[in-house]
C-alpha positions, 0 to 999 in steps of 0.5 A: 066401249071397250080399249085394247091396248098393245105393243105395236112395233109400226104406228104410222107417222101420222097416226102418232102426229094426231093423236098428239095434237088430240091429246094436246101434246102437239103444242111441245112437239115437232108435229111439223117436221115430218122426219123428226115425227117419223124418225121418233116413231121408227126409232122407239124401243118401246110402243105401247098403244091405246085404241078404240072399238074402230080401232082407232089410236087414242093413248100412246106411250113411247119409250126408249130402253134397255130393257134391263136397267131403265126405261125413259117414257118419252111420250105419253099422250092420251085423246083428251076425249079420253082423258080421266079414263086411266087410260095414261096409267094403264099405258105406263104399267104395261110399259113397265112391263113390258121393259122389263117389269120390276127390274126396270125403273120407269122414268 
């Protein structure tokens, strides 16, 4: 299986809502309210993304940043089908990168 990762400006709501709940994420987060969901995608700086061959979204990394001085990872949730692939540090090093690579503090 091959993952392609990207920067993706348009994940949908829904999309972001289950992959949290297959990460196991959904349980600290407020699937439920449609606009709270909706607005954390619309107003990330930052969205790196993890899919699968059919292209679906397995791993996600969204961040709010500066791209100059920091960058606050958010949410970092990963399809627990998933998990202990690397696929959450691969996600976190390409942000970094693209925040801002070594000038940036990731936290």
């Amino acid at each position: 299986m091959t993952i392609t990762y990207a920067i993706e400006d348009g994940i949908g709501a829904d999309e972001f809502v289950d992959v949290l709940k297959r990460s196991g994420l959904a349980e600290r987060r407020s699937v439920n309210k449609a606009d709270v969901i909706r607005d954390m995608v619309e107003n990330a700086d930052l969205v790196v993304t993890a899919r699968d061959d059919d292209g679906r979204l397995i791993g996600v990394a969204r961040s709010v940043t500066d791209f100059a001085y920091c960058c606050y990872l958010s949410d970092l949730a990963v399809d627990q089908d998933f998990q202990r692939w690397g696929i959450g540090s691969e996600l976190m090093r390409r942000t970094k990168d693209a925040g801002g690579g070594d000038k940036i503090s990731l936290v």
